[in-house]
TORTIVO-922283 format. One record per residue (C-alpha): residue in three letters; chain; x, y, z. Coordinates in Angstrom, 3 decimals. Layout:
@aa->ALA ch->A east->X north->Y up->Z $
...
// end
This chain:
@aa->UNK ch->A east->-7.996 north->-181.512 up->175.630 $
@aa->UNK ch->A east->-10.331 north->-183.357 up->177.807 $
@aa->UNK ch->A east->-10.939 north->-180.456 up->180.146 $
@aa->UNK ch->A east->-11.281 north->-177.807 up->177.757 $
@aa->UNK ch->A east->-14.433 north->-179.856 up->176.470 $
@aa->UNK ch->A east->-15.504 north->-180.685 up->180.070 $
@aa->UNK ch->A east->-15.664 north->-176.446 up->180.497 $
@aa->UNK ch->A east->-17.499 north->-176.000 up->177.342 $
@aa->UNK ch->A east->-20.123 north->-178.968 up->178.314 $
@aa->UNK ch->A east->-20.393 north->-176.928 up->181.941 $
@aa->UNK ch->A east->-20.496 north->-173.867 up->180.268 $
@aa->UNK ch->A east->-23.282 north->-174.905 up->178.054 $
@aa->UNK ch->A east->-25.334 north->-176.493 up->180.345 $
@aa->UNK ch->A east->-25.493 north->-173.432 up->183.017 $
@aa->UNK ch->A east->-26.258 north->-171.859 up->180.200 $
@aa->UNK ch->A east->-29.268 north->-174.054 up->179.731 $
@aa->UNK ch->A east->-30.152 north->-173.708 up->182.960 $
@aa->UNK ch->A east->-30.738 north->-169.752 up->182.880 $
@aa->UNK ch->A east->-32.467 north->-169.819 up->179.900 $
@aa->UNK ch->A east->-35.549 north->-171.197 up->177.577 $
@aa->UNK ch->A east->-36.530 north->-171.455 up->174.709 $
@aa->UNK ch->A east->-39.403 north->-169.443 up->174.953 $
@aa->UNK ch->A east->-36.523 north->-166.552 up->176.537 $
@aa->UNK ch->A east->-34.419 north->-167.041 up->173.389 $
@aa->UNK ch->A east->-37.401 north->-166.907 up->171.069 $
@aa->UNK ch->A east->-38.194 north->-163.290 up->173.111 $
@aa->UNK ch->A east->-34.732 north->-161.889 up->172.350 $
@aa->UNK ch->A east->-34.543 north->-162.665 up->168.491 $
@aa->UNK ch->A east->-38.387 north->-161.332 up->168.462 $
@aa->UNK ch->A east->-36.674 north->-158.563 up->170.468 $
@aa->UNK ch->A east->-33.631 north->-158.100 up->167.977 $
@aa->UNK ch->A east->-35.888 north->-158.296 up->164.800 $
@aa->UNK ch->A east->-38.182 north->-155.664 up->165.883 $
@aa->UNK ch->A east->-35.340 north->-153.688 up->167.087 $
@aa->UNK ch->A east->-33.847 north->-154.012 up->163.457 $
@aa->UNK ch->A east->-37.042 north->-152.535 up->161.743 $
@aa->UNK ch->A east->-36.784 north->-149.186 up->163.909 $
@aa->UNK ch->A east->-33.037 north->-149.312 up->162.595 $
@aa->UNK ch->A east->-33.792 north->-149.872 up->158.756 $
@aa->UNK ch->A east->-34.605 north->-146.105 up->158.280 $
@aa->UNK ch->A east->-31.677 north->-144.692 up->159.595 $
@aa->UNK ch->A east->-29.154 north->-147.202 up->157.729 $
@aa->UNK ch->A east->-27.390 north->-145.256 up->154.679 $
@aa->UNK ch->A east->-29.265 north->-146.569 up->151.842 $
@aa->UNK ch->A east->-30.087 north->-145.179 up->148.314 $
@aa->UNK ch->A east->-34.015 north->-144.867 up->148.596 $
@aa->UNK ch->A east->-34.556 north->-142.970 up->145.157 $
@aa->UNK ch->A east->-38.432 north->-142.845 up->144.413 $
@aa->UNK ch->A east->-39.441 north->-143.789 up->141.254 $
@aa->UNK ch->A east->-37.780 north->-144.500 up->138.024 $
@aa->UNK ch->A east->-33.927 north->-144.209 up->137.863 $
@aa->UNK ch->A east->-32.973 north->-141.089 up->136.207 $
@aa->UNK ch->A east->-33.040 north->-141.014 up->132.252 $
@aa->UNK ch->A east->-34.790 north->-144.518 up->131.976 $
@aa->UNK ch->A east->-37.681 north->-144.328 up->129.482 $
@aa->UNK ch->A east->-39.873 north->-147.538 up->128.402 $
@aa->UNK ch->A east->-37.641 north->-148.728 up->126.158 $
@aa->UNK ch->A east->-38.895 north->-151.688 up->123.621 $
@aa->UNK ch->A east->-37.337 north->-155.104 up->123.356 $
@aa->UNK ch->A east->-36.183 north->-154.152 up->120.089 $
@aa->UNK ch->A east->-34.480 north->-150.952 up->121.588 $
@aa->UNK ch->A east->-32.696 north->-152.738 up->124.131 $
@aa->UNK ch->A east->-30.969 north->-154.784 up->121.516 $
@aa->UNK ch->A east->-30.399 north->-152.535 up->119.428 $
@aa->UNK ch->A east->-26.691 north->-150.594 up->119.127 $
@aa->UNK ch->A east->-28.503 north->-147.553 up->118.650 $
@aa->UNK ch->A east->-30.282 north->-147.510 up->121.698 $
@aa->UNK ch->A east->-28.885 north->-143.831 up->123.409 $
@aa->UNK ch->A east->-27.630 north->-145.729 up->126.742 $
@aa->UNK ch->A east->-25.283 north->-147.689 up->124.745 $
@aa->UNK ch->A east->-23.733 north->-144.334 up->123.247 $
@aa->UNK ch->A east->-19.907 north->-145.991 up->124.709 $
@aa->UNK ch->A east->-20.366 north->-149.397 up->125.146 $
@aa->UNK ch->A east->-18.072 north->-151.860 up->123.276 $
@aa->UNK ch->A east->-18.715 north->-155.276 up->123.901 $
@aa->UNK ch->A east->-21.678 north->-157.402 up->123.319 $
@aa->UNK ch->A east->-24.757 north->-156.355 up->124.882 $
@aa->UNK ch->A east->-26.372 north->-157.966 up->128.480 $
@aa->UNK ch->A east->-29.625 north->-157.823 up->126.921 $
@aa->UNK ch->A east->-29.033 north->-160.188 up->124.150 $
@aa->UNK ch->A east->-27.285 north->-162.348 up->126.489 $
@aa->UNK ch->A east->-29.474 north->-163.534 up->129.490 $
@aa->UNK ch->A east->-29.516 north->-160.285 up->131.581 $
@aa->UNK ch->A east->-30.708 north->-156.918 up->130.997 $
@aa->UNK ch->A east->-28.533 north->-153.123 up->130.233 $
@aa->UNK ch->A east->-28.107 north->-153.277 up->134.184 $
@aa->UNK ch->A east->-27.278 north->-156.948 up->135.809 $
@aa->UNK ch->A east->-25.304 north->-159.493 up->134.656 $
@aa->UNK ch->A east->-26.389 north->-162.564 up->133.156 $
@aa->UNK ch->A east->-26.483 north->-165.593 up->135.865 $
@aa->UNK ch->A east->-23.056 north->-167.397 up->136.116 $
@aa->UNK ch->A east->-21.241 north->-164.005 up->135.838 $
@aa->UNK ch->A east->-20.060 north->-161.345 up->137.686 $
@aa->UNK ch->A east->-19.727 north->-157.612 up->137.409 $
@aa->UNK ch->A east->-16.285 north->-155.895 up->136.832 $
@aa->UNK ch->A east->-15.622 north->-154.027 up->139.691 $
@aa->UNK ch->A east->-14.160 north->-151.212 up->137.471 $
@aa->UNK ch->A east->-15.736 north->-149.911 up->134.375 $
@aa->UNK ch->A east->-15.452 north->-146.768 up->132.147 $
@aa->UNK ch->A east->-18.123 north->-144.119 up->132.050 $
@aa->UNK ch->A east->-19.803 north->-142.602 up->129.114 $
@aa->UNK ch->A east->-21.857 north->-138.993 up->128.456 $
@aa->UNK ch->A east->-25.111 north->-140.114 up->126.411 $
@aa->UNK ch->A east->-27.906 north->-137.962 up->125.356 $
@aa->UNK ch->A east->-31.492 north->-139.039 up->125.778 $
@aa->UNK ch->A east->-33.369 north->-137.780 up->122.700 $
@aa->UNK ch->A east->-36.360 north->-138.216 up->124.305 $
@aa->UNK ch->A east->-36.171 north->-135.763 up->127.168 $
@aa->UNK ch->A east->-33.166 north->-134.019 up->125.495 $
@aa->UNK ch->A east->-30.801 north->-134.209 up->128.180 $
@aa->UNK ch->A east->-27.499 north->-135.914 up->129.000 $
@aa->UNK ch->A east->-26.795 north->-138.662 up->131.542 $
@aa->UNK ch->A east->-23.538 north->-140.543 up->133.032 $
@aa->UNK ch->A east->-23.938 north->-144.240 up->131.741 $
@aa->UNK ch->A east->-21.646 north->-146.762 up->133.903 $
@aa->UNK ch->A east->-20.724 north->-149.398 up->131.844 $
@aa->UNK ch->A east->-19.660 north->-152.744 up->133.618 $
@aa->UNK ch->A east->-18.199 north->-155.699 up->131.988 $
@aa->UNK ch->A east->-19.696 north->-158.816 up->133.073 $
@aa->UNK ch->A east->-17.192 north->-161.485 up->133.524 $
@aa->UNK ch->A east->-16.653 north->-165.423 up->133.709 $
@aa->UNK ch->A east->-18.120 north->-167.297 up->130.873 $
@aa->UNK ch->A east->-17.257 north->-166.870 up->127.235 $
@aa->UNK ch->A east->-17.853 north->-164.200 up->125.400 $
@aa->UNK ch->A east->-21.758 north->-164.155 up->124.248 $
@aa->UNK ch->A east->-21.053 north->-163.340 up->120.456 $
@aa->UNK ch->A east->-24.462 north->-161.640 up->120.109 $
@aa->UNK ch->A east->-25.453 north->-158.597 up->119.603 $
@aa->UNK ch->A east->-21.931 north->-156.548 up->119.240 $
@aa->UNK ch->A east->-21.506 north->-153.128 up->119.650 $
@aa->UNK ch->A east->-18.462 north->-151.061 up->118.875 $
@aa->UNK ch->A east->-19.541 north->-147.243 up->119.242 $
@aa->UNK ch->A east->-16.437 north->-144.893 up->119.896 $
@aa->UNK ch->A east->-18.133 north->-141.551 up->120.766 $
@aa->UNK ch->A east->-15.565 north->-139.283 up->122.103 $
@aa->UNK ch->A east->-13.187 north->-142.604 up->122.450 $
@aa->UNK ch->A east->-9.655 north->-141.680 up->123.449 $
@aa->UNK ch->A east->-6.269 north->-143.284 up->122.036 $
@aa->UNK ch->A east->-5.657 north->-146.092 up->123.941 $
@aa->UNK ch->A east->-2.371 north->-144.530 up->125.599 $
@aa->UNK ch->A east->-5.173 north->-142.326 up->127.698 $
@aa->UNK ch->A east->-6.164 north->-146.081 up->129.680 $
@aa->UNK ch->A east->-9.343 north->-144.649 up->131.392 $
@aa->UNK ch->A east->-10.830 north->-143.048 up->128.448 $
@aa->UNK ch->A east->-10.159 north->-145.835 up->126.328 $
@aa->UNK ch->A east->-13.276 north->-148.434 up->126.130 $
@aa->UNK ch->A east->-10.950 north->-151.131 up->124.183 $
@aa->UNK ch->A east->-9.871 north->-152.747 up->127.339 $
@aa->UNK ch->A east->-10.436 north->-155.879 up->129.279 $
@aa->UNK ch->A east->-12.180 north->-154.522 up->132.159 $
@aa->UNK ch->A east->-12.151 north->-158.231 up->133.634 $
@aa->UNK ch->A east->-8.932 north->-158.001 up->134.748 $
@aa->UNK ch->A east->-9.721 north->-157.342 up->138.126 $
@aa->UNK ch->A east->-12.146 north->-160.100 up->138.305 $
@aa->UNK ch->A east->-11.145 north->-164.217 up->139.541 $
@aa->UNK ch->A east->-12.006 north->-165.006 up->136.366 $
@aa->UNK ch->A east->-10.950 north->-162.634 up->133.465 $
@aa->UNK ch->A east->-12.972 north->-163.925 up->130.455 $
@aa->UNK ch->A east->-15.410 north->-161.160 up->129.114 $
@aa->UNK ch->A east->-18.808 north->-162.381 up->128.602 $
@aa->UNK ch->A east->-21.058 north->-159.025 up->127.849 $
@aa->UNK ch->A east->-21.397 north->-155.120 up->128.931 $
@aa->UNK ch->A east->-24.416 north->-153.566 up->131.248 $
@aa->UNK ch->A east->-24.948 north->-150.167 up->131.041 $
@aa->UNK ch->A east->-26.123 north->-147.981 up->134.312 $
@aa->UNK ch->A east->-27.702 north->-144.821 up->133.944 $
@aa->UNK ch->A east->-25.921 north->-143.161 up->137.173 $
@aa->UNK ch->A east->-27.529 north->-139.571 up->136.935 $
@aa->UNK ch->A east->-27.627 north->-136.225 up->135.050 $
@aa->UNK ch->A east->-24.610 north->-134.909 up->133.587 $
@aa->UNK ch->A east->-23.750 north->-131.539 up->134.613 $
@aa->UNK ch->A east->-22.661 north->-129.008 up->132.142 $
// end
């Protein structure tokens, strides 16, 4: 093993010898620059604005079963429990599957996909539990049944709360 570390010590310091720092300070300036032209074209959801169908919803609202968003959910709510209706409380993480629900806005009158995620890996919250079963299947019909432990696919399985994702517009 001696000479493969004599190589790397040669190759290293003709390395060193071509180069400075000042050079290798030029080529990350280089690269970072370079990266900023880049950021544009880069596939990235850029929506302007608020998300679709979010109003200014009160404290109260957001912790309230009632709340339209939370038309589907079953589960206690992320809002009650250190996060908000869209990101997890700190020390969990998001299911990556979830079940999606059709909820009506009443104050713009129209209908929007709601995404609702289990957050997973601490015990369960015990606040602020909803149970709505709008157009809840049997739970033979798995995907259309909201009864489930959507942790399952998760390192750690234990349910904590639900966050609920306006994803857009239903269409009709």
């Amino acid at each position: 093993m001696r000479w493969l570390d004599k190589f790397g010590e040669n190759m290293a310091r003709q390395l060193a010898h071509r180069s400075s720092r000042r050079s290798v300070l030029g080529s990350i300036s280089k690269a970072l620059v370079g990266s900023a032209f880049l950021m544009p074209v880069l596939p990235v959801a850029r929506a302007a604005g608020k998300a679709p169908g979010l109003d200014d919803a009160t404290e109260e609202e957001l912790t309230s079963c009632d709340y339209w968003r939370y038309c589907a959910v079953d589960g206690f709510l992320c809002s009650c429990c250190g996060g908000t209706p869209t990101t997890c409380p700190p020390g969990t993480t998001p299911s990556p599957i979830s079940w999606v629900g059709t909820c009506h806005n009443p104050k713009d009158g129209k209908d929007y996909l709601v995404s609702y995620h289990d957050c997973c890996g601490k015990t369960a919250c015990n606040r602020c539990l909803c149970s709505s079963q709008v157009r809840e299947r049997p739970g033979y019909e798995f995907f259309l049944h909201n009864d489930v432990n959507w942790c399952m696919a998760n390192e750690n399985t234990t349910f904590h709360c639900t966050t609920s994702i306006v994803v857009g517009l239903a269409k009709n």
